[in-house]
N, C-alpha and C positions, 0 to 999 in steps of 0.2 A: 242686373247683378245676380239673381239669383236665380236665370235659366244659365248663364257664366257657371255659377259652384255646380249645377247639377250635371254638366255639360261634363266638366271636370270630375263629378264622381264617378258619371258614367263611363270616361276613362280608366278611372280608377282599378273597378270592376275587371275589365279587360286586361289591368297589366297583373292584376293579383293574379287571374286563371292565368293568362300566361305563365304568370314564375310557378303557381303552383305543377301547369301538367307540365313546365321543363325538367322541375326539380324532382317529379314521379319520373318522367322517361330517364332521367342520369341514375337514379336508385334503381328503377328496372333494369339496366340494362350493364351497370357496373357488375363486374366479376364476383363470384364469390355463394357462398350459399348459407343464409341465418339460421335455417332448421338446420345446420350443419354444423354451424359456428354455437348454439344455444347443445347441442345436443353432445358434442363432442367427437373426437375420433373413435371413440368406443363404440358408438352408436352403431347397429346394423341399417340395412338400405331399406327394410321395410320400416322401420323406427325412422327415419330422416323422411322417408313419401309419406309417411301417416302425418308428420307433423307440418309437412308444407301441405298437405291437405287439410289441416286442422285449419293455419294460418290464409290458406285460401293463395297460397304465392302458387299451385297448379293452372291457373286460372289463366287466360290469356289477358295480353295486353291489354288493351280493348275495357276487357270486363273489370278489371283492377282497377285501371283507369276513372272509369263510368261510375264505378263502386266509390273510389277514396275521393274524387268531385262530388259526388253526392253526399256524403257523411261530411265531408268540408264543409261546402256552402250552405246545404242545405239543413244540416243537422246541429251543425258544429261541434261535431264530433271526429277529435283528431284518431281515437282508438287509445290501445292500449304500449306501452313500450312491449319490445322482443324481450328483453332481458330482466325488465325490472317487474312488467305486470302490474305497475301503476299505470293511472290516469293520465295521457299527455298532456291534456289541459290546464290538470290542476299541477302540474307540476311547471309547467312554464308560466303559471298563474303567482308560483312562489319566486321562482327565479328570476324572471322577468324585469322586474322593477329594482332587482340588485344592479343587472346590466343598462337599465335605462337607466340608473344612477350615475352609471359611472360612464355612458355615452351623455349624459348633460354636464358634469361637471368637464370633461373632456374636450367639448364645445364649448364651454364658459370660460376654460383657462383659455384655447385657442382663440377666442373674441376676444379677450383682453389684454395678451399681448400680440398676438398678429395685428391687430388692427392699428393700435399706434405703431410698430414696426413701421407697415406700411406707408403710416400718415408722415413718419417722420423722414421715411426713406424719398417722398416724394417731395418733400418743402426742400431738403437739401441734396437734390439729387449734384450726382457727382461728387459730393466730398462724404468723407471720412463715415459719416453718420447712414449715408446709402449704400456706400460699399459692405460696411457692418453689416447691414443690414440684407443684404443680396447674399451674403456669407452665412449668414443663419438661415435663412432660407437654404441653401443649395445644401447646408447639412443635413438640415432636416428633413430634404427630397431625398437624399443620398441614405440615410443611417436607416434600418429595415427598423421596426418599433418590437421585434422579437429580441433580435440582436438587444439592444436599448436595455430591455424589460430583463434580459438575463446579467448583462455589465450592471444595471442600478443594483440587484437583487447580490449581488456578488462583493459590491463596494458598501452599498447601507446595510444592508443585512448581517452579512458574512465577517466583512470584515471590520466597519463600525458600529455594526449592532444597533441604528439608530430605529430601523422599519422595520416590521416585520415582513419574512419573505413572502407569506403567504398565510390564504383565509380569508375570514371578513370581522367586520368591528367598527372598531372607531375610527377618526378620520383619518390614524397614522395609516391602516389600512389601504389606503385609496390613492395616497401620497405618489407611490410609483406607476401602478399602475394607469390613471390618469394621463401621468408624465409620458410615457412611452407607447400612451395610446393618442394623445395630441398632436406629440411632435410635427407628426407630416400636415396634419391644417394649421397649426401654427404657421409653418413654411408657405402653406397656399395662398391662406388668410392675410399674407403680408405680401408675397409676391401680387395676389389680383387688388390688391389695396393700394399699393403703390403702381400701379400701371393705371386702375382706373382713376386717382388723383389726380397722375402726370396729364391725361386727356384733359379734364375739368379746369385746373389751374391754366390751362394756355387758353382756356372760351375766354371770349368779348367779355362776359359780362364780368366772370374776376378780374378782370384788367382794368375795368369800368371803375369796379369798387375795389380796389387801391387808388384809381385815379381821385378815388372821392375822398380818400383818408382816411377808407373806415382800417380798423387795427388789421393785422396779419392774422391775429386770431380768430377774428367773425370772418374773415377772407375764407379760413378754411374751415372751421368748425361751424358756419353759418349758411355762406356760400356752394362752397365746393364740394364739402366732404356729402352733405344732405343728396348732390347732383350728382355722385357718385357710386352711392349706394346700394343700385339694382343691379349690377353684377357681382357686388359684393354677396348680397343679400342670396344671390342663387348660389353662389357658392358656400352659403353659410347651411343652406338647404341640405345640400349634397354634403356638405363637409358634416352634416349629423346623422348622415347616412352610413358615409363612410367610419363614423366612431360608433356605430351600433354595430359595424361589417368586424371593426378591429379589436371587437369585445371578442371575437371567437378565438384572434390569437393569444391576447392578454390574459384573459381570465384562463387560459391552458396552462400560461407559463407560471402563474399568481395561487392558480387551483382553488379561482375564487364561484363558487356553485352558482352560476347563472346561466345564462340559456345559450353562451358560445361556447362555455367549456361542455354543457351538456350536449348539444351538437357534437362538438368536436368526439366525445367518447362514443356517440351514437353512430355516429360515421366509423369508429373503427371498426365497431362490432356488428355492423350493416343492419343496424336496428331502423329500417326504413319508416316507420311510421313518426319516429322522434324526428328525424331529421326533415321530413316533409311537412309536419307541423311548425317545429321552428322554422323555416326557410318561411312560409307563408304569413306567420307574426310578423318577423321581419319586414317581408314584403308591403303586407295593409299597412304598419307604423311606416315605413319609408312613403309610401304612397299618401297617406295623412300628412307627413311633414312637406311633402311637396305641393299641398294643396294649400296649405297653409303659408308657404312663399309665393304662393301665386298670389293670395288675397292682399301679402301684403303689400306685392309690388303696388295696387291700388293707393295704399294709403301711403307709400313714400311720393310716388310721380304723379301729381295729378292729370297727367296728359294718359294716364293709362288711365285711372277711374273714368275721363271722360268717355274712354272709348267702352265701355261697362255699362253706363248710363244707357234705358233702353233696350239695353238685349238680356 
């Protein structure tokens, strides 16, 4: 089991450099110029080459490169922002856990109601209760969570005054955006719950036990739903990947200070060392969350722990 975890971190390893030197060559190579953008139009061309030589962006690819991996991995040192001259670290150290607040609660509402969605779209498939149910779904694949996030904002806000539009606080705070950052795993978390049901309830063995009298409810909440649950469960994975992904739009639209809306303004201003930091947080917590559905596929299926046993 635990040449399995190490196997997997050493994976790990690999996909972070990955995203990290992708997310360097897309900021290398995107249009635009920071010493240009920090300095203004005003600026002469000896005042813009002195400050990309201050900032080291003279430097060829190569050496940038070699540079920002080294002070990454080695150091963990993200640098300083272009525009603010604070600390990247210590500022996605503040921001961070707003946004991981609001990718768990995100994933919390979408497990709670995706999940019976699905359970119940599959016990009665074909009637009235599954078609509902495939309806809410295809909404919530279809409806963009910006879109969402600006209509909630316009009806509670605006015009009933019930949420505030924007900021941080209490838990009225959190109410929409949550709402319009779930929507689309809500839709998943029911569509793959309801497919991987439908599989399980047609096995031998719930067939077995209904033959035996046990109730409809240990049939599926016993039975079925338990033999079910490792495709769910991968998609519960990714599905808290994808609400850490959807904090960059919400928190833009909410102007709530966490590490998507700080991306987001970094990327206008081509503050590359902000955005190359956040992308790599991002990256290790995604990378952590998928290592951690791998373990647990072990303790749902015992046919996998078997195969752990030994290596």
């Amino acid at each position: 089991m635990w040449k399995y975890i190490l196997k997997r971190l050493g994976m790990m390893i690999f996909v972070v450099l990955g995203v990290a030197i992708v997310i360097f060559s897309i900021m290398y190579f995107v249009p635009g110029d920071p010493a240009q953008i920090i300095l203004g139009s005003s600026a002469t061309p000896e005042q813009v080459e002195y400050l990309r030589e201050t900032m080291g962006l003279n430097k060829s690819y190569l050496a940038q490169l070699g540079i920002f991996l080294r002070d990454t991995f080695l150091r963990w040192d993200f640098g300083t922002s272009y525009m603010t001259k604070s600390s990247i670290i210590q500022e996605i150290g503040v921001r961070f856990p707003r946004t991981l607040q609001l990718a768990l609660w995100s994933m919390i509402v979408s497990v709670v109601v995706g999940l019976p969605l699905g359970i119940v779209a599959a016990v009665h498939q074909g009637r009235w209760q599954d078609n509902a149910a495939i309806l809410v779904s295809m909404l919530g694949l279809s409806i963009p969570g910006f879109w969402l996030a600006l209509m909630m904002v316009l009806l509670f806000s605006v015009k009933l005054g019930w949420l505030p539009a924007y900021g941080v606080g209490g838990w009225e705070y959190y109410v929409m955006p949550v709402l319009s950052n779930c929507l689309g795993n809500i839709a998943m978390n029911a569509r793959q719950t309801r497919s991987a049901m439908l599989d399980v309830i047609r096995s031998d063995y719930v067939t077995t036990a209904r033959a035996k009298g046990v109730s409809e409810r240990n049939v599926i909440y016993k039975h079925a739903l338990p033999n079910a649950l490792i495709p769910i469960i991968t998609l519960l994975g990714t599905g808290f990947g994808a609400s850490l992904g959807g904090t960059v739009i919400v928190e833009s639209v909410f102007v709530m200070p966490g590490i998507g809306n700080y991306m987001t303004s970094a990327i206008t201003n081509l503050d590359y060392p902000v955005v190359r930091g956040s992308v790599v947080i991002l990256a290790i917590v995604f990378s952590f969350i998928m290592l951690v559905v791998d373990l647990i596929y072990a303790y749902v299926d015992p046919r996998i722990k078997a195969q752990y046993v030994g290596k």
